[in-house]
C-alpha positions as CSV (number, residue, x, y, z in Angstrom):
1,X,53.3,-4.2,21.3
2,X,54.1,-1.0,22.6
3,X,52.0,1.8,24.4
4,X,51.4,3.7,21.5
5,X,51.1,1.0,18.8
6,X,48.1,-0.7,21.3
7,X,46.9,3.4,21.2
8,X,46.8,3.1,17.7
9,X,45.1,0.4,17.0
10,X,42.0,1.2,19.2
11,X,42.1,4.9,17.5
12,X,41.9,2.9,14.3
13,X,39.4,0.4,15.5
14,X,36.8,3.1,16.3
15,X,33.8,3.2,14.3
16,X,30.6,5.5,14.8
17,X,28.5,2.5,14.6
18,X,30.2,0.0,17.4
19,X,30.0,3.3,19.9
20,X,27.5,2.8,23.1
21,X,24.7,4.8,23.0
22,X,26.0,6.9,26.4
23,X,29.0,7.4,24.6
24,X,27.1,8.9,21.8
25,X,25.5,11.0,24.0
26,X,28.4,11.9,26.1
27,X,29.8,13.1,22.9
28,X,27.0,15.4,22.0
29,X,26.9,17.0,25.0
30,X,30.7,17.6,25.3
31,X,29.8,19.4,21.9
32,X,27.1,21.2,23.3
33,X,29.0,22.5,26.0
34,X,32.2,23.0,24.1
35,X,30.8,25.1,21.0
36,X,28.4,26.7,23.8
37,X,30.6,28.2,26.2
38,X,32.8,28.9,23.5
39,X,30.4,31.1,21.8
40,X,29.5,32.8,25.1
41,X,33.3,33.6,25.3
42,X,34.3,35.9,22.4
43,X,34.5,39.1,24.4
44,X,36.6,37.2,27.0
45,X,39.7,39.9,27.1
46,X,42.8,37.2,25.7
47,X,40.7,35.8,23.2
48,X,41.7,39.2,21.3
49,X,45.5,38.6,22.3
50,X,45.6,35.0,20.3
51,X,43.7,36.5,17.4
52,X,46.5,39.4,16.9
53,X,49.2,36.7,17.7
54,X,47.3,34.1,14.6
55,X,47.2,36.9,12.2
56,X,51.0,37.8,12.6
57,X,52.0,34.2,12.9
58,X,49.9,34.0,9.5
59,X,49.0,37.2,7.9
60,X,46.0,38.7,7.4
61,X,45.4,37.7,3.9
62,X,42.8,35.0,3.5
63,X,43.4,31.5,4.5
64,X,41.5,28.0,4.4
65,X,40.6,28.3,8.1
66,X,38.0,30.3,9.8
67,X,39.2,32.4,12.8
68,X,35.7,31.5,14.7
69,X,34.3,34.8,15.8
70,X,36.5,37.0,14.1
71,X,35.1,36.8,11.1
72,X,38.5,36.2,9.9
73,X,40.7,33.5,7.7
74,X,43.9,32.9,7.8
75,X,46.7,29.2,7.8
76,X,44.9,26.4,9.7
77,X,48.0,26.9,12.4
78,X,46.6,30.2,13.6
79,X,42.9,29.6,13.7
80,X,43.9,26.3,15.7
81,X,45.7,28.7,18.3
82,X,43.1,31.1,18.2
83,X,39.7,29.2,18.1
84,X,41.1,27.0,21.0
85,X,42.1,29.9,22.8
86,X,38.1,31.1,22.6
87,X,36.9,27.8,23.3
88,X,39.1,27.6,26.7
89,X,38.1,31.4,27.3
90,X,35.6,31.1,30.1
91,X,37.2,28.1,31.7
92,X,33.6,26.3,31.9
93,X,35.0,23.9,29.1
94,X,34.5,20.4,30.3
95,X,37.1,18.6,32.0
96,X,38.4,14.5,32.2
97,X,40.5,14.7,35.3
98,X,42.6,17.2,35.3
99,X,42.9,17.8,31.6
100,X,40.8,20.1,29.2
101,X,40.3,17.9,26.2
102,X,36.7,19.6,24.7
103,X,38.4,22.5,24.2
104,X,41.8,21.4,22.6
105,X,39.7,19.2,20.6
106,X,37.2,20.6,19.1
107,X,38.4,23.8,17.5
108,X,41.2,21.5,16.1
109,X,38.6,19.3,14.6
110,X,36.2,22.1,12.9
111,X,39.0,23.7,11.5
112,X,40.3,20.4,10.2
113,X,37.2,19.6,8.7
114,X,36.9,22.7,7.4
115,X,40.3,23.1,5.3
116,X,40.5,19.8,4.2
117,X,36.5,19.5,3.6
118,X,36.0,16.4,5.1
119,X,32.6,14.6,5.8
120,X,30.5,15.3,8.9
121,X,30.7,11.4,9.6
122,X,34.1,11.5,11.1
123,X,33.8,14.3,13.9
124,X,32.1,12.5,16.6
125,X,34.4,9.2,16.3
126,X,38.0,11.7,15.8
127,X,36.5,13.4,19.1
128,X,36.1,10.3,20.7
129,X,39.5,8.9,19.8
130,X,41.0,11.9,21.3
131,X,38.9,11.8,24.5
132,X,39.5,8.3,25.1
133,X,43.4,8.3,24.3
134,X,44.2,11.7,26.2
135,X,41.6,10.2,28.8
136,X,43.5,6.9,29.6
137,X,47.0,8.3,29.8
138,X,45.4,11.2,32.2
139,X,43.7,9.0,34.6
140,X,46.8,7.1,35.1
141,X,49.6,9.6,34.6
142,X,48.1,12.9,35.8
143,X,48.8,12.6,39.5
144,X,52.8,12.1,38.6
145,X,53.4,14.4,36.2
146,X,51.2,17.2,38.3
147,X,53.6,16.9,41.0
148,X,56.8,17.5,38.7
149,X,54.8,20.8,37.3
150,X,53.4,19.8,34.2
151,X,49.6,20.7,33.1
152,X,47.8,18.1,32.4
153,X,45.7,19.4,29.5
154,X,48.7,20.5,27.8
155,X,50.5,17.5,28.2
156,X,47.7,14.6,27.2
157,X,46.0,17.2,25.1
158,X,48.6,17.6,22.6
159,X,48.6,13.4,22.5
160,X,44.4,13.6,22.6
161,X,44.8,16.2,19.8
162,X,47.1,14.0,17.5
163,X,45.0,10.8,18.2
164,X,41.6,12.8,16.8
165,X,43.6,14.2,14.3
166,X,45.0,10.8,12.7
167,X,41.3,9.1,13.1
168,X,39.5,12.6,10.9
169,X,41.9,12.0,8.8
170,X,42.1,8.4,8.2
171,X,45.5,7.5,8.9
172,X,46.0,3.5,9.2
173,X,47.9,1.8,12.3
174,X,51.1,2.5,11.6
175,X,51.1,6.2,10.9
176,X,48.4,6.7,13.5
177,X,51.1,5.0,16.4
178,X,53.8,7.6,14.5
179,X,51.3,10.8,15.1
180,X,51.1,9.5,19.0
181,X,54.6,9.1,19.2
182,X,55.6,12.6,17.2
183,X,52.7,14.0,19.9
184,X,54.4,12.2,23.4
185,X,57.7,14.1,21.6
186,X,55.8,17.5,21.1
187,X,54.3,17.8,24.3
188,X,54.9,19.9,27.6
189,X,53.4,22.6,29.2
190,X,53.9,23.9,33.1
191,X,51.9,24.9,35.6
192,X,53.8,27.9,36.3
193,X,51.2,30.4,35.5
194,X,48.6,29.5,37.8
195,X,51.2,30.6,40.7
196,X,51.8,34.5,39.3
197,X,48.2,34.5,38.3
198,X,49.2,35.2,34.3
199,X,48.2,34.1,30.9
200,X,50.1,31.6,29.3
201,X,48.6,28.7,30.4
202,X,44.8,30.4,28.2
203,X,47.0,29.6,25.1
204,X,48.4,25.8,26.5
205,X,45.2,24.4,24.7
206,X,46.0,26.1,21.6
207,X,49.8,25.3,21.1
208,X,48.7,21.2,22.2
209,X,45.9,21.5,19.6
210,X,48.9,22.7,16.8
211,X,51.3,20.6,18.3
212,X,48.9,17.4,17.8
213,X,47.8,18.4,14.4
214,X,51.5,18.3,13.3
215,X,52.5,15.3,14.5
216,X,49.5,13.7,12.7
217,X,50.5,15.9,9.8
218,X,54.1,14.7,10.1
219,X,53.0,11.2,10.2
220,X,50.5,11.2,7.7
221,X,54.0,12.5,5.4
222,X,55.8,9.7,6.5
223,X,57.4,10.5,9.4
224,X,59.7,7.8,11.5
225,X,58.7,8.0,15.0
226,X,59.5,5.9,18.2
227,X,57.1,3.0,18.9
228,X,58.9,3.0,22.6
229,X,58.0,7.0,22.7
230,X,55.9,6.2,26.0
231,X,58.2,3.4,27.4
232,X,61.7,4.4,26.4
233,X,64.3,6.0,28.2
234,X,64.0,9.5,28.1
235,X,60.6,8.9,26.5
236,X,57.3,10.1,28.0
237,X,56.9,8.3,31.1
238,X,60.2,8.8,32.4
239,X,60.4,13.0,31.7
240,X,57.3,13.8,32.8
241,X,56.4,11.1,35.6
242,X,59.6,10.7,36.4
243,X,58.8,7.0,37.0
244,X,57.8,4.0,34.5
245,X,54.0,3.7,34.6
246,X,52.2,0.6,33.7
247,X,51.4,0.2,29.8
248,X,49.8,-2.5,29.9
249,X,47.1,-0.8,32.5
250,X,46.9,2.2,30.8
251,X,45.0,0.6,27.3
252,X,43.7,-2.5,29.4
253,X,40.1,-0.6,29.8
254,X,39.8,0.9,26.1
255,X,36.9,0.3,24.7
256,X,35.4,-1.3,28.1
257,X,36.0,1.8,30.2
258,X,35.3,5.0,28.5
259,X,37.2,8.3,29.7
260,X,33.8,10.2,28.5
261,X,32.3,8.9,31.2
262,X,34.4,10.8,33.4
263,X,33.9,14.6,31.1
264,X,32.7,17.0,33.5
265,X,30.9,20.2,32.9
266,X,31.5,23.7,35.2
267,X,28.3,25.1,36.6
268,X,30.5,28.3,37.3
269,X,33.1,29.9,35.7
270,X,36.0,29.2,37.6
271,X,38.7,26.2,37.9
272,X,37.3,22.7,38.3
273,X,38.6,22.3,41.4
274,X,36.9,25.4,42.8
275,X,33.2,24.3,41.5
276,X,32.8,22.2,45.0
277,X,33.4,25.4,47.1
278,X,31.6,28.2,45.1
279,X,28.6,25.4,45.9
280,X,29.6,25.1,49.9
281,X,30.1,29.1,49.7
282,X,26.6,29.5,48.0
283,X,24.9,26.7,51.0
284,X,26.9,28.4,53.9
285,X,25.5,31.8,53.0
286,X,22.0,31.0,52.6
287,X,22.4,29.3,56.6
288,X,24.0,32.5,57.9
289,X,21.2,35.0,56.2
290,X,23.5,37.8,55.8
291,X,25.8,37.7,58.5
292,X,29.2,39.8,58.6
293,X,32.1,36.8,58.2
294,X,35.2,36.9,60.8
295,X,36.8,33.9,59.5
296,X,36.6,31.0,57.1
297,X,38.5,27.4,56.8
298,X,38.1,25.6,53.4
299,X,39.1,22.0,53.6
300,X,40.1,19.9,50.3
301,X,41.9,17.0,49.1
302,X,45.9,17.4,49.1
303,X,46.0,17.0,45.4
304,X,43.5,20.3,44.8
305,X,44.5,22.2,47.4
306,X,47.9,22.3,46.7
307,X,47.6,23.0,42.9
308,X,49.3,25.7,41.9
309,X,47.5,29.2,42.7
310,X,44.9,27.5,44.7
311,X,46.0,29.1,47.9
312,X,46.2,32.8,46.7
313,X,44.8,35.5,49.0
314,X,46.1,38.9,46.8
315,X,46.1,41.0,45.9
316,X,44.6,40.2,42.7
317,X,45.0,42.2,39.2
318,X,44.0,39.3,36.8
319,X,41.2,36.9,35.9
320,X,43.5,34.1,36.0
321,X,44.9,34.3,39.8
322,X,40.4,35.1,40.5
323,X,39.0,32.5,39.0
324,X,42.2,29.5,40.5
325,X,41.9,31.2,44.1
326,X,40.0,29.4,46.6
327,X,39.8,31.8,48.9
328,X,38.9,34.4,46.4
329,X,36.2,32.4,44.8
330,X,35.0,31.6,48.4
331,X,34.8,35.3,49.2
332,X,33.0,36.2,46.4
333,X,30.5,33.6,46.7
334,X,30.0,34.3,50.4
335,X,29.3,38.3,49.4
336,X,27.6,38.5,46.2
337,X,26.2,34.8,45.5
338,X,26.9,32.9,42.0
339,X,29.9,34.5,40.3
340,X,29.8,35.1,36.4
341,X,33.1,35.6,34.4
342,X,32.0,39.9,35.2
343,X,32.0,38.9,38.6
344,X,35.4,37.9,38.7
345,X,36.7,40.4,37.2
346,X,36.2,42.9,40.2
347,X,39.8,43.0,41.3
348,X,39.1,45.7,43.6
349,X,36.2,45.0,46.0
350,X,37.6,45.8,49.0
351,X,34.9,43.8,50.9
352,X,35.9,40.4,49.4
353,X,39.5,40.9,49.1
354,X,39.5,41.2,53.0
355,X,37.5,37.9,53.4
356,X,39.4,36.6,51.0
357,X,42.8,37.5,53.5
358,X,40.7,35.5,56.0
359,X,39.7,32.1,54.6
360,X,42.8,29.6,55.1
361,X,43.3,26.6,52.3
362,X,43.8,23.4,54.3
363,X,44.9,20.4,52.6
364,X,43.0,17.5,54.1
365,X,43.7,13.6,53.2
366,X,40.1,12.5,54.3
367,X,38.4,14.9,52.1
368,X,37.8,13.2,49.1
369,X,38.6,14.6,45.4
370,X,35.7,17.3,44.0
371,X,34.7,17.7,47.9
372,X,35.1,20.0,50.2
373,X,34.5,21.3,54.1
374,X,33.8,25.1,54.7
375,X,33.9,26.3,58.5
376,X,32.3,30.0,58.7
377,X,32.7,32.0,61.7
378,X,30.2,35.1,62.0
379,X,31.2,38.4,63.8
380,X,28.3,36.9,66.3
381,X,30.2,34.3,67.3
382,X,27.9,31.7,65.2
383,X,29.5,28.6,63.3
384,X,28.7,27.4,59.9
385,X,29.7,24.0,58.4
386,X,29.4,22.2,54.9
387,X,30.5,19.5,54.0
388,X,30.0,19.3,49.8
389,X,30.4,15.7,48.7
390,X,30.7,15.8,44.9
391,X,32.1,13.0,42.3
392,X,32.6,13.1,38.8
393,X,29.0,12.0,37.9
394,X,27.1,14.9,40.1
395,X,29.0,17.0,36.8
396,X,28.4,14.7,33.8
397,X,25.3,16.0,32.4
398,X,23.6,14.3,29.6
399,X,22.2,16.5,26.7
400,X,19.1,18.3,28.5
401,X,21.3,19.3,31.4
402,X,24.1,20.4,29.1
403,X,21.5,22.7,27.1
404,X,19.8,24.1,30.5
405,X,23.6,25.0,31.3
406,X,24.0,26.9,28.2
407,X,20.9,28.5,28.2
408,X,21.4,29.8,31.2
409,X,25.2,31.6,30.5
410,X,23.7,32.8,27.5
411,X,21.3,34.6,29.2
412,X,23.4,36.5,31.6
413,X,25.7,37.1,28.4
414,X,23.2,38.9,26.6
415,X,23.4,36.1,23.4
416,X,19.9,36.1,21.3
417,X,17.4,33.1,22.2
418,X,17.4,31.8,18.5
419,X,21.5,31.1,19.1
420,X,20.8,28.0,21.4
421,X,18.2,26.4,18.8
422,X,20.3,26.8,16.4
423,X,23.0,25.4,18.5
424,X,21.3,22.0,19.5
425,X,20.0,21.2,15.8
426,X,23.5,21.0,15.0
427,X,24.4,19.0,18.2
428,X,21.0,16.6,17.1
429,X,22.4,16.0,13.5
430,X,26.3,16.1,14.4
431,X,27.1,13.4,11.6
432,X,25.0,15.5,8.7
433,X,25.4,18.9,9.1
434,X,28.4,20.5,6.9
435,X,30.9,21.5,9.7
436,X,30.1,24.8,8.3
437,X,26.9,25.3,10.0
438,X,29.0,25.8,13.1
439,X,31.1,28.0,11.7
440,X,27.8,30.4,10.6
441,X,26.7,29.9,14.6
442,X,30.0,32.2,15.2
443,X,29.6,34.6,12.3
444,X,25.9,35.0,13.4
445,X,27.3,36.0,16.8
């Protein structure tokens, strides 16, 4: 069989009640987490933008689908765009890899369940279907088509997005191998926008949510779609990795080997890859008590330091080129201790923009991925060293960590104490609750 037939049939396969427990739990949380940092994100400037852009793509006359937030309805295609958009607002959305999948799917999913008023039941296995397929394509595919340009969460989000989208809606094998294939046709997205430090790549999750939801849409209708879409020449693997990657590897684990497993969450509000340095930056200033900085040297692995907009010393006019910058989010650190999204937003402090101008990006092959090695030299003459050793599971909170992580952004947002609650009794009874509820959590915002 083919890559996205074998896709197909585990998408199909997956029932609530063969899931692991972990895997239930990992679940949860990445709902937690998602719907979370999602509500602690509606002020977030270009949330605003892919509101106006949903209403004109839609009208403003009432729809099926709630524009979360807004208090709003309009076409399920603009709430998609826009309730991903808010979801992916703060960047703390959780992350498999290099890909975003929390936040392109679940707005996709409550909107979904919303408009076509299906049963609480299939969330949590349409979320894992979507994890687990954009997961197993990332993990193997991400480091190839990275290099050519290509986002990752764009690229296996809009496949993640139709594989969630065919399980909620109950589409057999067949059609459910069609929506991967219309998805692997649909998808794209460059990295482009990390280097100028603009906006495009806030509404990537959005147009991969759409994008999946139509090619389940498409196949659902009856759609004919390649079952070589992955394998076939100018098909998937060969445009975006530019080389033929292994099938056969990519579904050997699913099932066994669970890309939840591997869901990160962002104690800080800045890129993944930055979340190992804000934590050196945070260590190295409590050793040097103060101390006026000369110079800095941050060490990471080839594939992170060399992601676009990671190197960027200024000047800086935009949250994006902030919050990607590893000098800048070193700086900031060093200076003024945990950034918040606020924080970050201070394009003008002189004081860090200089250290910023200081701190040199080294690509470094023995540093291992999520780690890092910050040198510090003080005006004094004194030396500072870290060395922050991170993996995947130092990140993978279960349900109590998740809901201390949330608790603690909605403090320094300012969101009311009965929110969170609120928020974890719908996380608790996630295959009960009317998708609704979560919709209300938004309103009540």
């Amino acid at each position: 069989m083919s890559l996205v037939e074998n896709l197909a049939e585990f998408v199909v396969s997956l029932s609530a009640s063969t899931l692991p427990d972990r895997i239930h739990e990992r679940a949860r949380a990445c709902v937690l987490n998602g719907v979370g940092m999602a509500l602690a994100g509606t002020r977030v400037s270009h949330v605003a933008t892919a509101r106006r852009a949903a209403l004109a793509m839609e009208g403003s006359a009432s729809g099926p689908a709630s524009v979360l937030g807004e208090g709003k309805r309009t076409g399920i295609a603009g709430a998609v765009l826009a309730n991903a958009t808010l979801f992916h607002a703060r960047t703390q959305d959780d992350t498999c890899g290099a890909a975003h999948f929390g936040a392109t799917l679940l707005p996709l999913l409550i909107n979904l369940l919303e408009v076509r008023r299906l049963p609480p039941a299939v969330l949590l296995p349409a979320l894992v279907a979507g994890y687990e397929v954009g997961g197993a394509l990332e993990v193997h595919c991400a480091a190839s088509s990275s290099r050519n340009g290509f986002r990752a969460s764009s690229l296996y989000g809009t496949v993640a997005a139709a594989a969630a989208a065919a399980k909620a809606i109950g589409l057999g094998t067949r059609e459910t191998a069609a929506a991967i294939a219309n998805a692997m046709s649909f998808a794209g997205g460059s990295v482009a926008a990390f280097s100028e430090g603009s906006d495009e790549w806030r509404y990537q999750l959005g147009t991969a949510a759409l994008a999946g939801l139509q090619a389940a849409c498409l196949a659902e209708a009856g759609s004919r779609s390649a079952r070589s879409a992955a394998e076939a020449r100018g098909g998937f693997f060969e445009i975006f990795c530019r080389e033929m990657m292994d099938a056969r590897a990519i579904t050997a684990g699913l099932g066994a080997e669970w890309a939840l497993d591997r869901v990160m969450f962002k104690p800080f509000p800045v890129c993944a890859f930055n979340q190992g340095p804000v934590q050196a930056a945070l260590e190295v200033s409590s050793r040097i008590a103060g101390a006026s900085i000369v110079e800095g040297e941050l060490r990471m692995n080839p594939a992170e330091a060399t992601y676009a907009g990671m190197d960027f010393k200024g000047p800086f006019s935009t949250l994006s080129a902030t919050l990607m910058s590893a000098p800048f989010c070193v700086a900031r650190t060093l200076i003024h201790g945990a950034p918040s999204i606020a924080d970050m937003q201070q394009f003008g402090d002189t004081e860090v923009n200089a250290l910023a101008r200081r701190i040199d990006l080294v690509a470094d092959a023995n540093i291992p991925r999520l780690c890092c090695e910050l040198n510090i030299t003080t005006a004094a003459g004194a030396h500072a060293c870290v060395r922050m050793v991170r993996q995947a599971a130092d990140y993978s909170y279960g349900i109590d960590a998740t809901e201390e992580l949330i608790e603690a952004v909605f403090q320094v947002e300012g969101i009311d104490d009965a929110m969170l609650p609120k928020l974890v009794r719908f996380v608790e009874n996630i295959d009960r609750f009317n998708i609704v509820y979560v919709i209300y959590l938004f309103r009540s915002r």
